[in-house]
Every structure is written in structure tokens, then in C-alpha cells.
Biotite code that builds the C-alpha atoms (Angstrom):
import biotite.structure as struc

atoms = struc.array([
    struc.Atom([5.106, 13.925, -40.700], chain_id="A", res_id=1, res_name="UNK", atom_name="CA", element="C"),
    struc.Atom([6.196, 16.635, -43.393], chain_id="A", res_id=2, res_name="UNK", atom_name="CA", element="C"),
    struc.Atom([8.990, 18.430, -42.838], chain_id="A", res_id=3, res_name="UNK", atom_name="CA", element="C"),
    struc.Atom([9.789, 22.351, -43.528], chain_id="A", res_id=4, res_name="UNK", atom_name="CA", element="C"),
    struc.Atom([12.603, 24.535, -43.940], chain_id="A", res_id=5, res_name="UNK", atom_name="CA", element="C"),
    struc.Atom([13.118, 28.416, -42.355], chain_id="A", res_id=6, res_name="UNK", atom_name="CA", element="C"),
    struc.Atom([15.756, 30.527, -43.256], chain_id="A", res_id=7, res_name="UNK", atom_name="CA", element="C"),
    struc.Atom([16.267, 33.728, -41.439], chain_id="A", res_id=8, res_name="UNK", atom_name="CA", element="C"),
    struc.Atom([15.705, 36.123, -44.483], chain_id="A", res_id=9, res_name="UNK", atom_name="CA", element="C"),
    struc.Atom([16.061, 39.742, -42.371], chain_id="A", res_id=10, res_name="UNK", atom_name="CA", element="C"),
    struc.Atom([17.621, 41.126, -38.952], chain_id="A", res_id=11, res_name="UNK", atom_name="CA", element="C"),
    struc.Atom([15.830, 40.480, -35.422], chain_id="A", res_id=12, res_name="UNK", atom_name="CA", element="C"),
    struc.Atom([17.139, 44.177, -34.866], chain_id="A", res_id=13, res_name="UNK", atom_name="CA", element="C"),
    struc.Atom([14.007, 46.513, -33.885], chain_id="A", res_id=14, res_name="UNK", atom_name="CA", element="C"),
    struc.Atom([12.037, 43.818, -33.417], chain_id="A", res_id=15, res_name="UNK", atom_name="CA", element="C"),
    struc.Atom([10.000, 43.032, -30.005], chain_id="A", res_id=16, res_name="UNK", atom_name="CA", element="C"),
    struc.Atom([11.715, 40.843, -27.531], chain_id="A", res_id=17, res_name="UNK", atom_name="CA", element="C"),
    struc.Atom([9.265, 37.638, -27.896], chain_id="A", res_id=18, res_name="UNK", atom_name="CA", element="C"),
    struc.Atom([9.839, 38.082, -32.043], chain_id="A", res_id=19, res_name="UNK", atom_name="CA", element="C"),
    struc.Atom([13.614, 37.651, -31.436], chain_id="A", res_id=20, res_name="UNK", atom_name="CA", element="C"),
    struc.Atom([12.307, 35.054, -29.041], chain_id="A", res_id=21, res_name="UNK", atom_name="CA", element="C"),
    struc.Atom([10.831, 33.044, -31.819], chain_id="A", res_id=22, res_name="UNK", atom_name="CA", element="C"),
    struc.Atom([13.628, 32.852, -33.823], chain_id="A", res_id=23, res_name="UNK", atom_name="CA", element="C"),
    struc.Atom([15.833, 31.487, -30.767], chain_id="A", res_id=24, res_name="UNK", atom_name="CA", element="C"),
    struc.Atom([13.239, 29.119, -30.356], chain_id="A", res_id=25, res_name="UNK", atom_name="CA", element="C"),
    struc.Atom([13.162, 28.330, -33.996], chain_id="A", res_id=26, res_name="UNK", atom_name="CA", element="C"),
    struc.Atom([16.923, 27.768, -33.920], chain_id="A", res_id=27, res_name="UNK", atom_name="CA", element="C"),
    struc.Atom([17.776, 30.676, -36.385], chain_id="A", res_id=28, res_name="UNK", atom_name="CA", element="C"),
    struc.Atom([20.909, 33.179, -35.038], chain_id="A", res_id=29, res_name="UNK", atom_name="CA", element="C"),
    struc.Atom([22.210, 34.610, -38.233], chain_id="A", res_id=30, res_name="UNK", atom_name="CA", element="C"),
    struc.Atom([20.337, 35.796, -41.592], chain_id="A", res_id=31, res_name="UNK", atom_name="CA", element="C"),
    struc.Atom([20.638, 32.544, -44.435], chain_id="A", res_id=32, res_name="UNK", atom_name="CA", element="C"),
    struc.Atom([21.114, 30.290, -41.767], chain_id="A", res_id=33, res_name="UNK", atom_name="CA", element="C"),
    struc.Atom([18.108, 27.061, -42.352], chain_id="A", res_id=34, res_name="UNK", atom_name="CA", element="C"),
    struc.Atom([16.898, 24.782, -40.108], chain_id="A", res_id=35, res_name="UNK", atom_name="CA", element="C"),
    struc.Atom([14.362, 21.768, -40.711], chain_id="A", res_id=36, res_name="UNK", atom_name="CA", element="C"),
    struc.Atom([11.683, 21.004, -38.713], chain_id="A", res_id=37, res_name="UNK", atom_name="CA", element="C"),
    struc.Atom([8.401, 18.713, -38.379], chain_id="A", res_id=38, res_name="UNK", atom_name="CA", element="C"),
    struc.Atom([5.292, 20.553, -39.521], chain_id="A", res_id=39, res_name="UNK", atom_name="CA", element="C"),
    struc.Atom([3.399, 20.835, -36.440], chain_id="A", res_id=40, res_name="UNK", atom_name="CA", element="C"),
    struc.Atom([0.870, 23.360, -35.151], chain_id="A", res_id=41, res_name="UNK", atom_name="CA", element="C"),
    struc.Atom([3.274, 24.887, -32.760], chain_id="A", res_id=42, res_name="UNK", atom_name="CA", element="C"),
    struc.Atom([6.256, 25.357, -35.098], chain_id="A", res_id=43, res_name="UNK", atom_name="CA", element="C"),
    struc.Atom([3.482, 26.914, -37.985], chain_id="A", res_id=44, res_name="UNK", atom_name="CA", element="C"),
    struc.Atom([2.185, 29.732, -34.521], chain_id="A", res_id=45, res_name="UNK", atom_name="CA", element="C"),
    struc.Atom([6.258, 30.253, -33.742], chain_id="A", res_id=46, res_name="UNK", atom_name="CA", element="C"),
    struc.Atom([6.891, 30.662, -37.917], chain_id="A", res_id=47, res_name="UNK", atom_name="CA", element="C"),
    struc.Atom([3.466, 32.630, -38.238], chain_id="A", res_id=48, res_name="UNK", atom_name="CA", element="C"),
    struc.Atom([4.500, 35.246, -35.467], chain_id="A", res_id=49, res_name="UNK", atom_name="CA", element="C"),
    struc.Atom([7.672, 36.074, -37.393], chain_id="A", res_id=50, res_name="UNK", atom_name="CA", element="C"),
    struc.Atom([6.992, 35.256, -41.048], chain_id="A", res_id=51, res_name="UNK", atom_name="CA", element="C"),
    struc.Atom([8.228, 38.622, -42.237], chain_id="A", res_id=52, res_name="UNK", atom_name="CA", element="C"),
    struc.Atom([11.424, 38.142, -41.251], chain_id="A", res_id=53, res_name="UNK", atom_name="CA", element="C"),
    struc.Atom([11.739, 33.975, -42.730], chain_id="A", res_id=54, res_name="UNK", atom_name="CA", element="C"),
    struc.Atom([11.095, 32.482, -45.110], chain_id="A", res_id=55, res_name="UNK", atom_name="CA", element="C"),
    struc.Atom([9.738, 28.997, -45.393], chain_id="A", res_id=56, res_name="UNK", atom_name="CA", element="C"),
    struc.Atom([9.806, 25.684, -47.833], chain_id="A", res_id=57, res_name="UNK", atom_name="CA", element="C"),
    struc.Atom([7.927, 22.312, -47.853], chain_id="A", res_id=58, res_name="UNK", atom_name="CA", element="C"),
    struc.Atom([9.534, 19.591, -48.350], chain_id="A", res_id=59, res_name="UNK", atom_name="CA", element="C"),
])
């Protein structure tokens, strides 16, 4: 399975509660931080629902 990398690229601050969700659930606390996951079809909804605030690389 292909991996992918997020990094938090902007503040969860005035966002809605389930966007600040996503990025808990995505693993991402503070802007720059990266984390790597599998390129499913639930991770791509999760990154989809918050992709102005990430940004995102294929590995």
C-alpha cells in the first residue's frame, strides 16, 4: 500500500470542532509537525475535510 505524508501547514484556531477533530485523528497537534500514513479511502475523506489547512506528499 502507498504511503503519504501530512504536515499541519496552518492553525486549527476558528475552525469547526470536527475540523480540529480531523487533525487529532490524523495525528497532527502543532503546525510543521508530519505524520505518515497508508493511503486508504478513509485517511484521503479525514485529509479531504481539512486540506486547507495540510498539506500532503506521496511517497
Amino acid at each position: 500500500m502507498a504511503k503519504i505524508k501530512v504536515t499541519k501547514v496552518k492553525s486549527a484556531i476558528n475552525r469547526t470542532k470536527t475540523q480540529k477533530r480531523t487533525l487529532e485523528a490524523l495525528g497532527l497537534k502543532k503546525i510543521g509537525q508530519t505524520v505518515e500514513h497508508d493511503d486508504t479511502p478513509n485517511i484521503l475523506g479525514m485529509i479531504n475535510k481539512v486540506n486547507h489547512l495540510v498539506s500532503v506528499e506521496t511517497k
